[in-house]
Every structure is written in C-alpha cells, then in structure tokens.
C-alpha positions as CSV (number, residue, x, y, z in Angstrom):
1,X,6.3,-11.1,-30.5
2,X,10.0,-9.4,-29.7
3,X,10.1,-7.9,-26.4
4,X,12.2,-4.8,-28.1
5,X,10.3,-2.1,-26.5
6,X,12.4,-0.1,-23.8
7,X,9.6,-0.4,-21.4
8,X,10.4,-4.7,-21.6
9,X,14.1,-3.6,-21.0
10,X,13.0,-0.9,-18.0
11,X,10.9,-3.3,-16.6
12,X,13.3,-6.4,-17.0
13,X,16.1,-4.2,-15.2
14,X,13.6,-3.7,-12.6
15,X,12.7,-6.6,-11.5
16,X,16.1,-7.8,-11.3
17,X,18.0,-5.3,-9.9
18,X,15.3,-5.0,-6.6
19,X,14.4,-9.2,-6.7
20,X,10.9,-8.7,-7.7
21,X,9.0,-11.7,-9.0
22,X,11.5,-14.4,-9.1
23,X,11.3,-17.2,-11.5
24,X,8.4,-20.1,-11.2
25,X,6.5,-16.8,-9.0
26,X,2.4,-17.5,-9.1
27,X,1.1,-13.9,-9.8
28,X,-2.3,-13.0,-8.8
29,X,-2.2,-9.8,-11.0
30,X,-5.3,-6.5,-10.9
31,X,-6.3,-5.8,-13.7
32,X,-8.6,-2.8,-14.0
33,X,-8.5,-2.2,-18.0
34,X,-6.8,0.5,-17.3
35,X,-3.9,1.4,-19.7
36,X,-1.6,1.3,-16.7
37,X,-3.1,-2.5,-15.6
38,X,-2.7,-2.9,-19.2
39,X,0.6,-2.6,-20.4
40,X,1.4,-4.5,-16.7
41,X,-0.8,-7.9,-18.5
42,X,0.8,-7.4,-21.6
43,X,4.7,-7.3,-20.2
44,X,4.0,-9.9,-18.0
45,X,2.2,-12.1,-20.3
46,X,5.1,-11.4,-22.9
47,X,7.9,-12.2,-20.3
48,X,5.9,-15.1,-18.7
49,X,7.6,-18.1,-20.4
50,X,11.2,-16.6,-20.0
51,X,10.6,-16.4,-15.9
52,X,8.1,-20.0,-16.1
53,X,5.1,-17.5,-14.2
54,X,2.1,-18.8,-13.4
55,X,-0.5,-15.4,-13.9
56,X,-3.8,-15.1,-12.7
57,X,-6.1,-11.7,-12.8
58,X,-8.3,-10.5,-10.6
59,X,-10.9,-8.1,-11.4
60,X,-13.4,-5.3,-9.2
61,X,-16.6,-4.2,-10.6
62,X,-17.6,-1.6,-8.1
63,X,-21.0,-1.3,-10.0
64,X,-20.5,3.1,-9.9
65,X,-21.2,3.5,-13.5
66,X,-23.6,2.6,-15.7
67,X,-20.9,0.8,-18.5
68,X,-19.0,-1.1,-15.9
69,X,-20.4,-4.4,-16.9
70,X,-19.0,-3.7,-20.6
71,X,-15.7,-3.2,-18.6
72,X,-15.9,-6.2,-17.2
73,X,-16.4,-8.0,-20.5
74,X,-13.8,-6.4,-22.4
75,X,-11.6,-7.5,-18.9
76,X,-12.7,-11.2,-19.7
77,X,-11.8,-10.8,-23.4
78,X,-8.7,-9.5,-23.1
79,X,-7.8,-12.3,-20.6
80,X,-9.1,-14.9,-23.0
81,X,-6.6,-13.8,-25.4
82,X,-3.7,-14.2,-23.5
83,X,-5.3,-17.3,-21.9
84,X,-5.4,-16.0,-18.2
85,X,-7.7,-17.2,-15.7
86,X,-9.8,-14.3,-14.0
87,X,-11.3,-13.9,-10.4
88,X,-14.1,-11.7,-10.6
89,X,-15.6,-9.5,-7.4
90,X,-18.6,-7.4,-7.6
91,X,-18.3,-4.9,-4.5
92,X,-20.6,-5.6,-2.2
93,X,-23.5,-2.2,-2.4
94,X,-23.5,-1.2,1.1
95,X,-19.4,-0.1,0.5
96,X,-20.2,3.2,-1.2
97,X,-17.4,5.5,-0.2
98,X,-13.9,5.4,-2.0
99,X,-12.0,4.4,1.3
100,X,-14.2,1.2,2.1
101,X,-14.0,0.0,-1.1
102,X,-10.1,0.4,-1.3
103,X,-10.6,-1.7,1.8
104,X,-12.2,-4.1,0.3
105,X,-10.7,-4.6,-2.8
106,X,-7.2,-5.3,-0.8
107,X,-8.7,-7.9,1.6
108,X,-10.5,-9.7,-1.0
109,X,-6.6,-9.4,-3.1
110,X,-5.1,-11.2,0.1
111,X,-7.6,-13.6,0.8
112,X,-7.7,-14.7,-3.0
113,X,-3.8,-15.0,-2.7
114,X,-4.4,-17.3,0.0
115,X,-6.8,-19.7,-0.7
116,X,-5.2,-20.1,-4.3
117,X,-1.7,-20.2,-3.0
118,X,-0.7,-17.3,-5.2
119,X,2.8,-16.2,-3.8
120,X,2.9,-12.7,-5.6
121,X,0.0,-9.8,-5.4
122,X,1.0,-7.4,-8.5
123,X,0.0,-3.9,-8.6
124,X,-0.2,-1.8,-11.7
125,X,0.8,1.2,-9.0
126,X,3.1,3.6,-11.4
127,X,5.6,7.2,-10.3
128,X,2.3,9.3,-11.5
129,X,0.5,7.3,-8.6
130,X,3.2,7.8,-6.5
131,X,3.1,11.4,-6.8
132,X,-0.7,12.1,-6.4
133,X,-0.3,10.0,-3.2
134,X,2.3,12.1,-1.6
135,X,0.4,15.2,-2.5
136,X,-3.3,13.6,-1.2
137,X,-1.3,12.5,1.8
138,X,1.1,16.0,2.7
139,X,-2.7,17.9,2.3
140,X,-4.0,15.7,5.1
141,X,-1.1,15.9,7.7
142,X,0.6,12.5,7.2
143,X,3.7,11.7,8.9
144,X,6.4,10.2,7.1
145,X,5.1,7.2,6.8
146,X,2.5,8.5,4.7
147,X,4.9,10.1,2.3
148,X,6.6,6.7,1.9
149,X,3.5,4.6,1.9
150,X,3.6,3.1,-1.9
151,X,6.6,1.0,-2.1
152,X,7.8,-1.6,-4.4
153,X,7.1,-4.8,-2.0
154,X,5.6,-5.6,1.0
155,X,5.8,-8.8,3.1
156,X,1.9,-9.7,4.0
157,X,3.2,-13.3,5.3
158,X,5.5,-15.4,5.3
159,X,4.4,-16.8,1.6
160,X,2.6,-14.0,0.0
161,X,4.0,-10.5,-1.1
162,X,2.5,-7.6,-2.8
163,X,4.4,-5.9,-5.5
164,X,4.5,-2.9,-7.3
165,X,7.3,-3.3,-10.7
166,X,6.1,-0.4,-12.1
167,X,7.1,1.9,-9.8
168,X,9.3,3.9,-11.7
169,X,6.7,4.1,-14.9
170,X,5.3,7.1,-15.8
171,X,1.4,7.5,-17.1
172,X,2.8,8.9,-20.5
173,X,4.7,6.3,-20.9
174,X,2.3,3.8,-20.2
175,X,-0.1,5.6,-22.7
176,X,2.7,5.0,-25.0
177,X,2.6,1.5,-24.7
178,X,-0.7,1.1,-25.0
179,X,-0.5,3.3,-28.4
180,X,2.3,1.3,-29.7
181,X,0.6,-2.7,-28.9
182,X,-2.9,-1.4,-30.1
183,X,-4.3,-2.4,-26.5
184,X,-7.9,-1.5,-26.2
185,X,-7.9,0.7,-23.0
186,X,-11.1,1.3,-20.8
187,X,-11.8,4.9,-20.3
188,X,-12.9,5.3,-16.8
189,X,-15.2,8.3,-16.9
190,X,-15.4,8.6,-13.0
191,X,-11.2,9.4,-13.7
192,X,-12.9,13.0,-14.7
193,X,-15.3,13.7,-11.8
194,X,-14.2,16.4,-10.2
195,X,-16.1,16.2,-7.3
196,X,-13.2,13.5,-6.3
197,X,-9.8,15.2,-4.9
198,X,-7.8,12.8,-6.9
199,X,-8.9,13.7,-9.7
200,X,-8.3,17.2,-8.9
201,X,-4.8,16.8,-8.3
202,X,-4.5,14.2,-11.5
203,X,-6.2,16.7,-13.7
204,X,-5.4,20.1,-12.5
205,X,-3.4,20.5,-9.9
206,X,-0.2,18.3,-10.7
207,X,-0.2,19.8,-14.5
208,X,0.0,23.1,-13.0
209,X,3.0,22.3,-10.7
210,X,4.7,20.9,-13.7
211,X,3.9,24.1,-15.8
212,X,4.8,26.5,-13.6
213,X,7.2,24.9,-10.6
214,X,8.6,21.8,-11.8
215,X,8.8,19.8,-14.7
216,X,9.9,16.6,-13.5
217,X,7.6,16.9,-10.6
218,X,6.9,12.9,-10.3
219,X,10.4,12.1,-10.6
220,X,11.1,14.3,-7.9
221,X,8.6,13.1,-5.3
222,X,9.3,9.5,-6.7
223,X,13.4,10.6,-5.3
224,X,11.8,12.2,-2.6
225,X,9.4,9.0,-1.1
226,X,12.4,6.9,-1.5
227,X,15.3,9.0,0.5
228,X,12.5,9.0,3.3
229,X,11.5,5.5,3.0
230,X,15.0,4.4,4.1
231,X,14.6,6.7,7.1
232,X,11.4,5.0,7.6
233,X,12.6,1.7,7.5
234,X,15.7,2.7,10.0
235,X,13.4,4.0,12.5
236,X,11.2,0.7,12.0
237,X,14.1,-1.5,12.7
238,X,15.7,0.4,15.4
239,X,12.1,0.4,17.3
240,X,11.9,-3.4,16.8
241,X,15.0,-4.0,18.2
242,X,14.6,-1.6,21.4
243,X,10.9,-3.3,21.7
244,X,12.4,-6.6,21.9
245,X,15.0,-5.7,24.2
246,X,12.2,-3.8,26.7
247,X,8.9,-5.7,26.2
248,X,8.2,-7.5,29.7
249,X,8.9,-11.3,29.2
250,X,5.6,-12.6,30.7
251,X,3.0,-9.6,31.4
252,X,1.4,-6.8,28.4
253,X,4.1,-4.4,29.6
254,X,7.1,-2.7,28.2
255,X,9.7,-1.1,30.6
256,X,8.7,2.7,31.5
257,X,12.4,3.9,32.1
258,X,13.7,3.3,29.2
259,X,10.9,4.7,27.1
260,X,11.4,8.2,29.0
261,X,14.9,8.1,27.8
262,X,14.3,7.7,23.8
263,X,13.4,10.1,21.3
264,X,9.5,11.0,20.3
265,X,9.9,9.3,16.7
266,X,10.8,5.8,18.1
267,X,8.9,6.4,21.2
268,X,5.8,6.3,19.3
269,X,6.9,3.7,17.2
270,X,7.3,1.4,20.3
271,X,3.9,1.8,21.4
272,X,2.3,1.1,18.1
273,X,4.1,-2.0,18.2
274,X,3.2,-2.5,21.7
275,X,-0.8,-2.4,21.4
276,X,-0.8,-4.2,17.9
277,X,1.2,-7.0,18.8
278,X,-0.6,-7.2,22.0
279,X,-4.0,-6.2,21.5
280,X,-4.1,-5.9,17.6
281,X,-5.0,-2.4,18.1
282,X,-4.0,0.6,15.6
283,X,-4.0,4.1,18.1
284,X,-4.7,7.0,15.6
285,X,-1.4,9.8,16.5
286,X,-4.0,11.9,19.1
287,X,-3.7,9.0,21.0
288,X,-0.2,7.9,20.7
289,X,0.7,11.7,21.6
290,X,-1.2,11.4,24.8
291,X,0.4,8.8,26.0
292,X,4.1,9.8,25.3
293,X,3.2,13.3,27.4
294,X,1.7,11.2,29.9
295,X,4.8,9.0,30.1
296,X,8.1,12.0,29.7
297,X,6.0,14.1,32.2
298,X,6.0,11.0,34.8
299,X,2.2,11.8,35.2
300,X,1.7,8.7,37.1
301,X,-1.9,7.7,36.8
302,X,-4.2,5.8,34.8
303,X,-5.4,6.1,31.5
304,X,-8.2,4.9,29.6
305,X,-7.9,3.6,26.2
306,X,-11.3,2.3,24.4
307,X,-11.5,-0.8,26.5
308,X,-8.3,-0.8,28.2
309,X,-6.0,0.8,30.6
310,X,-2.9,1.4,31.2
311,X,-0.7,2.2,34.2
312,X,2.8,2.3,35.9
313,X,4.7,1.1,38.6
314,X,8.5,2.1,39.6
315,X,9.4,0.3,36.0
316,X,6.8,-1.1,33.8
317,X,3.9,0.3,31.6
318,X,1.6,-2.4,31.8
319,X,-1.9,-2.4,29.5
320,X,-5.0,-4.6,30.8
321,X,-8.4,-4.5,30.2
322,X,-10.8,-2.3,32.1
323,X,-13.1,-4.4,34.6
324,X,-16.3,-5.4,33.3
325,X,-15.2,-5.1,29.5
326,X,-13.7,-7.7,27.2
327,X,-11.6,-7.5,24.3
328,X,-12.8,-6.9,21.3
C-alpha cells in the first residue's frame, strides 16, 4: 500500500528529525486496540521494510470488563494480519487500582524488552495525552517535572529505550486514520466512566477549555511541556555535574558547604541523586524540604529518615543506617 497519507509523512519527519527508531531498531510495540495503538501498528508495519524493523506487540488484559477477552482476540487477529508476534499479560487480580497496574504494565514492558533483547519500547502516547497529563498533574501539585513527564525518549539502560513518536499526534487525527485504513478500533467502554478523573478531563473538562478559553489547547500545553522540559533537563545536568564534583570519594556523603551555598531547585536535586544512587531510595518533596531547612538553617543535629540517618560535621553530610536496622 502507498504510504501517501500525511500522517506517514508527519511521522516520517518525526522520527528523523529527533533520531527515533533508527534503522535495523527491534521494537517491542503496546498495542491496546486502541485507535491511537492502532494507527501506531499500522505506520509502523507500513514503514517496517524501508527502516529493516523487527516489531513485536505486547498486549495487557487487565480483566476490568466483561468483553476484554474479545479485545484480546481481535488484538491477536489484527497482529496475525500483519504477521507480528504478540506477548500477552493478564494483570495479576490483586492489582486493582489504576496506579498499580500502570506499574505493572511498565515493569512487565522493561523486563519483556530485556529478556527478548528488544532495543526500542514504543508507546502509542499522543499531544491529547500529553495535555490531560499536565492538567491531572498541575491539579495534584506537581513540580515541574511533572508537567514535563511525557517525553519523546527515555534512556532505561544502556540498550533499551522507550519511545513516544507520536507525540505531536492529535486524537482527531488519529480517529482520522483509523477512518481512512478501515482499522477495526476497540471501544473501551471504561474510556466513559466517569467515576475516573481522566476521563473527566478527556470528556468534559478539556472540551470545555477548548470551547470557551482556548482552541488549540493541546498544542499549547504540548509548547508548554516542551519549553519546561529543557529547563528540566538543564537543572538535571547542572545537578549532576555539581553532585559529582561534591559527592565524598569514599564515604555516603556529599559536602555540606557547598550545598548551603546553591539554590533550592538544584539543592533538592542533589539529594535525590544523593539517596538514589546511594541507597536507591526515592524521598517524596516533604521530605526533601526538611532536609534542605535543616541544612541552610545549620540546624546541626540528626535526622531520621525511614531506616537511616543523617548528620554533619564541619564539612560533610554523611547518611548511615540507624543501629539495629538494615537496609532494605
């Protein structure tokens, strides 16, 4: 078939102006049934011999609805007529809230990668997404990491990466797509349960910003995630590069001095890197926020932290765990 719709050219241009999925790439590719997951197969399997891709699917049944077993089979059919192999997961039943099984559905994505040496992770993540996510995450206080979070590729190791190429695709133009090809989209009925807050802000909310504040309301917050997503990569890099310059170069400890002397943003930065790299441990911002008081206001006294403690001397944080306690 000709690959003369302007979606192949958009997504072409894509991929090649930001280096995603280079030739001779193994994909390992979700694939919902979704018209978004969709028209991501069908460009993918329509570019695959011009870029020599090797593409795999992978498949969730979370086992919420009472026809997601017919999903599943119309998942397997459609991958039978492009040929693709498919992984299949059923979600395990004690996961039964929307955050654990997000959870779940990236590890087993990662580990699947892994073990089937599958270099590329591809998301069928589009600007619509983007946008309800910086909404879902401004209402819950995020910092500006969380209005940056979706981006087009992240490094999960050395050989594996997860990728997002549609990006800059809009829902209506994916039900476009999916109009034009005659591609037999899955109607998730659990997209219109209201009792969800994404769905809320899919079917109600977002439409109504559009209507009456903003048209071009995901294009803008698609702009708007990017401009701060350089700033967020900025501050990464500049906190990496002050880490490795302070970190002690034998003990868990990072120098105290020079903390007191940077700004808030990278000060906090520094000290996520210093208890994940040391003690693979994620401190919410509550906790993070306590610590940089206790460190400008050269409170000089011990603090506990879950299992572990930290404390000063004329120069040096240091971290160690509390006596009688092991790491976890």
């Amino acid at each position: 078939m000709p690959i003369n719709s302007f979606l192949h050219k958009k997504f072409i241009s894509t991929i090649e102006a930001k280096e995603l999925l280079p030739y001779n790439s193994s994909l390992l590719v979700s694939f919902s049934g979704g018209q978004d997951s969709l028209t991501l197969v069908k460009i993918l399997s329509d570019l695959k011999e011009n870029y020599n891709w090797k593409i795999s699917l992978i498949h969730f049944d979370h086992r919420w609805r009472s026809d997601s077993m017919r999903a599943s089979k119309q998942v397997f059919k459609y991958a039978k007529l492009y040929n693709l192999p498919v992984y299949y997961f059923e979600c395990p039943k004690c996961l039964n809230t929307e955050e654990s099984s997000r959870k779940w559905r990236y590890t087993t994505l990662i580990n699947t990668a892994y073990v089937n040496n599958l270099r590329e992770i591809v998301l069928a993540h589009t600007a619509t997404d983007k946008a309800e996510t910086v909404l879902s995450n401004l209402f819950r206080g995020t910092s500006l990491d969380g209005l940056s979070s979706i981006r087009w590729s992240s490094q999960i190791s050395n050989t594996v990466h997860l990728v997002r190429p549609l990006l800059n695709f809009y829902r209506s133009e994916t039900a476009w797509f999916c109009r034009k090809y005659l591609l037999p989209v899955w109607i998730d009925q659990s997209n219109y349960n209201y009792a969800l807050s994404r769905n809320r802000l899919r079917q109600e909310l977002i439409p109504y910003i559009k209507s009456y504040f903003q048209p071009q309301f995901e294009e803008k917050s698609l702009v708007l995630s990017s401009l701060i997503a350089l700033d967020v990569d900025f501050l990464e890099q500049e906190a990496l590069r002050i880490y490795s310059i302070i970190q002690h170069k034998e003990l868990s400890a990072i120098n105290y001095l020079v903390i007191k002397l940077l700004h808030p943003s990278i000060q906090s930065r520094i000290l996520k890197l210093f208890f994940i790299s040391h003690l693979d441990l994620n401190l919410n911002s509550k906790q993070i926020s306590d610590i940089i008081f206790f460190i400008n206001q050269c409170i000089l006294k011990n603090i506990n932290i879950q299992n572990y403690i930290l404390c000063t001397d004329d120069i040096w944080l240091y971290i160690g765990v509390i006596e009688g306690q092991s790491k976890k």
